[in-house]
VMD Tcl script that builds the backbone (N, CA, C; Angstrom):
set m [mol new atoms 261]
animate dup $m
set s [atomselect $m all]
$s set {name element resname resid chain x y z} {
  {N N UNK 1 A -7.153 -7.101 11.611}
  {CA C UNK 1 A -7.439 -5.924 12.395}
  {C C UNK 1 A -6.600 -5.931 13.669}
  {N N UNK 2 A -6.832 -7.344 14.333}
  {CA C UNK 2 A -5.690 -7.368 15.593}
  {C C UNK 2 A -4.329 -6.873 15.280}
  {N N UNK 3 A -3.817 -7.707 14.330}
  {CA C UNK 3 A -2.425 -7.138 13.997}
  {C C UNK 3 A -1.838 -6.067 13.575}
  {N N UNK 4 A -2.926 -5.059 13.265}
  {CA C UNK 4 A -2.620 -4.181 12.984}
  {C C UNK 4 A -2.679 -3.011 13.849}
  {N N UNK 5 A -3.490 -3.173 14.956}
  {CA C UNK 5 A -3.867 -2.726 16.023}
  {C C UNK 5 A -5.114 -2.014 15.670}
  {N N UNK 6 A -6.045 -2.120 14.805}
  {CA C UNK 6 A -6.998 -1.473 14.507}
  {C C UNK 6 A -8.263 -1.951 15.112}
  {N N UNK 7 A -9.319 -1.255 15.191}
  {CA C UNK 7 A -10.842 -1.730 15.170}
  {C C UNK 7 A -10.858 -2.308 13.627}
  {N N UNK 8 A -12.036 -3.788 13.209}
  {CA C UNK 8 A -12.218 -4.086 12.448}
  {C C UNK 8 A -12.828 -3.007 11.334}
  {N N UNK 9 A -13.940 -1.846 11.863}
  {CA C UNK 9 A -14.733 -1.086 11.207}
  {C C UNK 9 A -12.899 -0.072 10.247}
  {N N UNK 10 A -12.027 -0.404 11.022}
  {CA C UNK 10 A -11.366 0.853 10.373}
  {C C UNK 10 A -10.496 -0.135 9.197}
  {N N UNK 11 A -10.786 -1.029 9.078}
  {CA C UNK 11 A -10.019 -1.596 7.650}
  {C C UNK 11 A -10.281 -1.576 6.397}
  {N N UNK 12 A -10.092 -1.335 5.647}
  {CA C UNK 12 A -10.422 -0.956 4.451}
  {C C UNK 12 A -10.648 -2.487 3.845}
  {N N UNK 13 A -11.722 -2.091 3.070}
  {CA C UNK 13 A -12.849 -3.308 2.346}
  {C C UNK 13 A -12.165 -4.162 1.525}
  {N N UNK 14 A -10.789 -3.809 0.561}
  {CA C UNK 14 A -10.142 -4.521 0.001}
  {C C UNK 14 A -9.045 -5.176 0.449}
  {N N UNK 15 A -8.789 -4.790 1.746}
  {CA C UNK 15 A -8.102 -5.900 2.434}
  {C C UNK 15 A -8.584 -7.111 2.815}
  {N N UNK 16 A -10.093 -6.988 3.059}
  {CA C UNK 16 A -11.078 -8.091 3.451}
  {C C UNK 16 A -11.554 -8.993 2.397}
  {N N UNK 17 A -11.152 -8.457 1.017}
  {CA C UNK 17 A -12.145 -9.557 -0.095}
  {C C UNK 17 A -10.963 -9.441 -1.218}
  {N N UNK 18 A -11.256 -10.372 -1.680}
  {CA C UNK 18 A -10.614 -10.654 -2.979}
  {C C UNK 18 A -11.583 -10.650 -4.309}
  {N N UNK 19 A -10.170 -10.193 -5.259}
  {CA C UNK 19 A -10.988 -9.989 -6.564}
  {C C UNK 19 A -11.462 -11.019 -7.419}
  {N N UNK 20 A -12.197 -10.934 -8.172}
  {CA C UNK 20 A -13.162 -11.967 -8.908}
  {C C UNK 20 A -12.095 -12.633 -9.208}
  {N N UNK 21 A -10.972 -12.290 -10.225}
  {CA C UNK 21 A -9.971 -13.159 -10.799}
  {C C UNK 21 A -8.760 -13.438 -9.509}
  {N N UNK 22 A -8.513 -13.356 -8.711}
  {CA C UNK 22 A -7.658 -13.517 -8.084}
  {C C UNK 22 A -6.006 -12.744 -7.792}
  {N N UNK 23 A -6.042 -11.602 -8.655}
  {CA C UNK 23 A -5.138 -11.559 -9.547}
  {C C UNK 23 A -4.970 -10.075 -9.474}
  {N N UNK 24 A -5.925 -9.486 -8.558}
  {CA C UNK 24 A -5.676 -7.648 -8.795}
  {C C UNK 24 A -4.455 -7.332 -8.381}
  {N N UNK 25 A -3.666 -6.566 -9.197}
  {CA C UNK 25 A -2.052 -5.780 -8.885}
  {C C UNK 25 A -2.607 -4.907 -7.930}
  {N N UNK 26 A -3.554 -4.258 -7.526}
  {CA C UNK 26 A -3.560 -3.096 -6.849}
  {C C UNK 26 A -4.675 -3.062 -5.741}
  {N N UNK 27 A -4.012 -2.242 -4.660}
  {CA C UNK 27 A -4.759 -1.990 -3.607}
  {C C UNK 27 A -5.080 -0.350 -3.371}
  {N N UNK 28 A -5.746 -0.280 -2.486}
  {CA C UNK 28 A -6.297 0.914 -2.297}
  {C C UNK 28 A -5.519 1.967 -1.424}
  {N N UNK 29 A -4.969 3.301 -1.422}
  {CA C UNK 29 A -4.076 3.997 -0.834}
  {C C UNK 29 A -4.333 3.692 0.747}
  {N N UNK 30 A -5.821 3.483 1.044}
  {CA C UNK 30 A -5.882 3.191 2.400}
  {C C UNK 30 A -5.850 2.535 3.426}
  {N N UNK 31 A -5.696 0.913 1.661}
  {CA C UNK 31 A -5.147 -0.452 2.245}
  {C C UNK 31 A -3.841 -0.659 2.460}
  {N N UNK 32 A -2.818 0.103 1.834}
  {CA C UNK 32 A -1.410 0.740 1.995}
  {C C UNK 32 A -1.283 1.033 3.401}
  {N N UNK 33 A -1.704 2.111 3.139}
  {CA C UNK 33 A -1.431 3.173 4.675}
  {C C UNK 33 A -1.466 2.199 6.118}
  {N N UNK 34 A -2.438 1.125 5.975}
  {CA C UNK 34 A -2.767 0.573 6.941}
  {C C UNK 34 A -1.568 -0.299 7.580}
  {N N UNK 35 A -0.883 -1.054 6.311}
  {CA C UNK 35 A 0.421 -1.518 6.646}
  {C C UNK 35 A 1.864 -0.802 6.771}
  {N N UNK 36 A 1.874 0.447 6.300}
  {CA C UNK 36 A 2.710 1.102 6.693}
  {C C UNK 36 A 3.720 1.160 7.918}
  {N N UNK 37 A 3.594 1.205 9.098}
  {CA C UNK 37 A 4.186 0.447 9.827}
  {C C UNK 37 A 4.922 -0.702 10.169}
  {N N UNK 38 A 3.627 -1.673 9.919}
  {CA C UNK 38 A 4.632 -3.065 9.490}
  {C C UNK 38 A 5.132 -3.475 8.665}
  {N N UNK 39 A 5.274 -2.686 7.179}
  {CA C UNK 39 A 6.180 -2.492 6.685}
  {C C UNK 39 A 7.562 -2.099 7.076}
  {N N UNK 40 A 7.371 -0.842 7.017}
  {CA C UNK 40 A 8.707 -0.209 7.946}
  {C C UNK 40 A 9.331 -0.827 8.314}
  {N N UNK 41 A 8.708 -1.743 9.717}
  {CA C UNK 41 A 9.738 -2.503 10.724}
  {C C UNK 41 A 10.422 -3.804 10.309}
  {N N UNK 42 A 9.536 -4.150 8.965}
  {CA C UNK 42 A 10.332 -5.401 8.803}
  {C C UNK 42 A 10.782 -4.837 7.561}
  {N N UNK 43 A 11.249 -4.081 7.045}
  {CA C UNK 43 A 12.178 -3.714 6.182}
  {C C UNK 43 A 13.176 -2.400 6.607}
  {N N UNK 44 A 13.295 -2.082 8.048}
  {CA C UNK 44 A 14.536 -1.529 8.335}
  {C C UNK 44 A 13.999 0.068 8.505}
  {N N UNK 45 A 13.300 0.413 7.677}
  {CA C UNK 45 A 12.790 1.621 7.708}
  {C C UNK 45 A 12.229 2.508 8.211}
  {N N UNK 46 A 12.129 4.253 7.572}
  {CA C UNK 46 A 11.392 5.000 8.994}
  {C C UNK 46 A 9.897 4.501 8.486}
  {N N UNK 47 A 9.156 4.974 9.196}
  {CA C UNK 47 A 7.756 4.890 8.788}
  {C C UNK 47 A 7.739 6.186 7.720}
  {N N UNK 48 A 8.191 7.416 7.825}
  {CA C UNK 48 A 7.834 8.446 7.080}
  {C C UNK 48 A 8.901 7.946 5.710}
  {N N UNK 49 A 9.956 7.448 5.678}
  {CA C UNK 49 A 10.014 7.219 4.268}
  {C C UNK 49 A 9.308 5.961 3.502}
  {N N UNK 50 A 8.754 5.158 4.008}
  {CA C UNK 50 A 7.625 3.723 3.718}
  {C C UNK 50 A 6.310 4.904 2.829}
  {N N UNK 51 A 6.431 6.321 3.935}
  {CA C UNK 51 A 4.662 6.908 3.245}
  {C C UNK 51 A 5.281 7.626 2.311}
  {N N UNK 52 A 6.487 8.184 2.378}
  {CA C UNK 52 A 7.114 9.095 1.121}
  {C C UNK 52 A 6.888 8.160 -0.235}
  {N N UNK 53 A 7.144 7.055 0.051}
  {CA C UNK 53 A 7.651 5.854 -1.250}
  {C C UNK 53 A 5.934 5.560 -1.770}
  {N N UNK 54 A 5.286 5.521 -0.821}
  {CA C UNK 54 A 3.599 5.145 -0.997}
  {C C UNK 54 A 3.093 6.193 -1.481}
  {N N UNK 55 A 3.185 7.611 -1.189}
  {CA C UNK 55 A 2.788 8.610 -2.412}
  {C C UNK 55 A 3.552 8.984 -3.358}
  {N N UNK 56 A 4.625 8.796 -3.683}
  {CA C UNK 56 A 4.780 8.496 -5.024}
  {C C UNK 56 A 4.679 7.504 -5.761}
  {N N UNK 57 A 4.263 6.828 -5.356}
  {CA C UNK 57 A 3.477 5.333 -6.226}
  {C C UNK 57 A 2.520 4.902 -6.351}
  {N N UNK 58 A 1.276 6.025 -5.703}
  {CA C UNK 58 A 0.006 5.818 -5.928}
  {C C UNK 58 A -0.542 6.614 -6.973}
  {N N UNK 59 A -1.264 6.062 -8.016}
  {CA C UNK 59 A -1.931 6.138 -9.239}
  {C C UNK 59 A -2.981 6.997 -9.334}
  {N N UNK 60 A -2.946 8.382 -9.532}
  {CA C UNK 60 A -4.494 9.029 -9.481}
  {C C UNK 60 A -5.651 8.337 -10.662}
  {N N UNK 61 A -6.934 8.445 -9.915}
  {CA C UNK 61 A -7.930 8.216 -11.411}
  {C C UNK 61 A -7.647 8.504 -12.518}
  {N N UNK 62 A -8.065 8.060 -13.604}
  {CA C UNK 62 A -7.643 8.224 -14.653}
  {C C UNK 62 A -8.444 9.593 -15.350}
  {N N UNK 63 A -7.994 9.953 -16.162}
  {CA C UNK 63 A -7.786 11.220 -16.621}
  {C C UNK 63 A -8.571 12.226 -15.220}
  {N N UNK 64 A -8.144 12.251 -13.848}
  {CA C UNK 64 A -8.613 12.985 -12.686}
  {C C UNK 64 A -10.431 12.638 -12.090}
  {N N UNK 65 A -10.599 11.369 -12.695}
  {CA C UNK 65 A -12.061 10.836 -12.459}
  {C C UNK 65 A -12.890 9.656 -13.154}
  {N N UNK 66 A -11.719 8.549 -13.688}
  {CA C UNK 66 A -12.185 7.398 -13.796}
  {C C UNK 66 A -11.623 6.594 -12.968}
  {N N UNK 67 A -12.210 6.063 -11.892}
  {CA C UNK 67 A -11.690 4.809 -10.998}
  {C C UNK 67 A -11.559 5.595 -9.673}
  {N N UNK 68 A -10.586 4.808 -9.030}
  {CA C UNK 68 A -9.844 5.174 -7.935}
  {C C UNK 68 A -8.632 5.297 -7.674}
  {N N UNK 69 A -7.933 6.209 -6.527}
  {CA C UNK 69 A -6.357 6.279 -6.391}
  {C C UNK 69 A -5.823 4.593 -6.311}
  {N N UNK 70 A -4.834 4.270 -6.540}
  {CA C UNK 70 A -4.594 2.681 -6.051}
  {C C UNK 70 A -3.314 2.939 -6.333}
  {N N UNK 71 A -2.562 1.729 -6.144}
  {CA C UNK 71 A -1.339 1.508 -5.278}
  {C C UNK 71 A -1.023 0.002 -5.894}
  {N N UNK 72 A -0.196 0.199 -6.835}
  {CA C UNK 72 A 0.320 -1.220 -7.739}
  {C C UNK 72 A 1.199 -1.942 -6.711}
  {N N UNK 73 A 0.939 -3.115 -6.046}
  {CA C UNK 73 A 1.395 -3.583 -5.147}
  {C C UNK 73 A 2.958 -4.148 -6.207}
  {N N UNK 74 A 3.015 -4.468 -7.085}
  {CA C UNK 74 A 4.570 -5.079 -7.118}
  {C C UNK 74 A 5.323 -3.465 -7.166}
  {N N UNK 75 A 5.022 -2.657 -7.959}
  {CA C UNK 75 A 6.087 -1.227 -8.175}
  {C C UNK 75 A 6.219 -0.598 -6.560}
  {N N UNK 76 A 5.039 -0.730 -6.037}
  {CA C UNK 76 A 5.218 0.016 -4.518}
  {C C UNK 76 A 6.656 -1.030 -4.067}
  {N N UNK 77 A 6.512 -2.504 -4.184}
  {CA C UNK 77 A 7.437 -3.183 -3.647}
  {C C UNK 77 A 9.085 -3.156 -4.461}
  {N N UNK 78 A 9.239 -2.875 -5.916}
  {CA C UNK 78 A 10.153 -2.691 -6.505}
  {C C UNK 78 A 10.802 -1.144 -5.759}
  {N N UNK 79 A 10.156 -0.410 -5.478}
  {CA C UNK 79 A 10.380 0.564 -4.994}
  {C C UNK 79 A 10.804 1.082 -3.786}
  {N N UNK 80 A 10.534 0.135 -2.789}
  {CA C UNK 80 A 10.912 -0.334 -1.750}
  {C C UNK 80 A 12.123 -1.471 -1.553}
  {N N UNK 81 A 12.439 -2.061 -2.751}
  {CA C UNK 81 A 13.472 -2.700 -2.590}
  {C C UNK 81 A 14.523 -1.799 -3.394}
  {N N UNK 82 A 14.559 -0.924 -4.002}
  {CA C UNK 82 A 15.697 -0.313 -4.469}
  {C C UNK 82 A 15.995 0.979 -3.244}
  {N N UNK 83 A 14.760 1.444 -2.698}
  {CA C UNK 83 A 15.438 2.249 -1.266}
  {C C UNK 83 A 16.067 1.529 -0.053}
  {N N UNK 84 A 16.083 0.290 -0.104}
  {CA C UNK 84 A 16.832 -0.664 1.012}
  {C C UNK 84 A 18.526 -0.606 0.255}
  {N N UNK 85 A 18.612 -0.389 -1.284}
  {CA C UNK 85 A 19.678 -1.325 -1.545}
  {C C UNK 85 A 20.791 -0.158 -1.431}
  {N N UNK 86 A 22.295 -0.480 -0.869}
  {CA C UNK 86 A 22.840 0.407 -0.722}
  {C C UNK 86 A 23.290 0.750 -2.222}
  {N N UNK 87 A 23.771 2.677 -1.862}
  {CA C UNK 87 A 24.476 3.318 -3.288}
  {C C UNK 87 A 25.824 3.023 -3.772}
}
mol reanalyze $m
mol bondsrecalc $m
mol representation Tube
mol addrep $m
């Protein structure tokens, strides 16, 4: 929460716990958003193209109402490393 500059109440719950198996690919659009910034800065970037790259890589429920939006942490990052790489 410090590092992020947030109040603790504003962090999203899956940043705080881990999954039963250890092992979940995905986080929550709002556990994203939260690093957005420090993303950015340590990969060169604006902040508005870090959130451009984060909504197009977040996953709606399935068929519009099983689950939740989430955010495949390796493709968000594959995705982010091919907008660093020059053309």
């Amino acid at each position: 929460a410090q590092r992020e500059g947030l109040p603790e109440a504003a962090i999203p719950g899956d940043l705080l716990t881990a999954s039963g198996s250890g092992i979940d690919p995905d986080l929550s659009p709002a556990a994203a958003a939260v690093q957005v910034a420090r993303v950015a800065k340590a990969r060169g970037m604006s902040v508005d193209a870090v959130q451009a790259l984060l909504g197009a890589n977040t996953t709606p429920p399935q068929f519009g109402l099983l689950g939740e939006p989430r955010v495949n942490v390796l493709e968000i990052n594959l995705a982010l490393d091919a907008a660093a790489r020059p053309e």
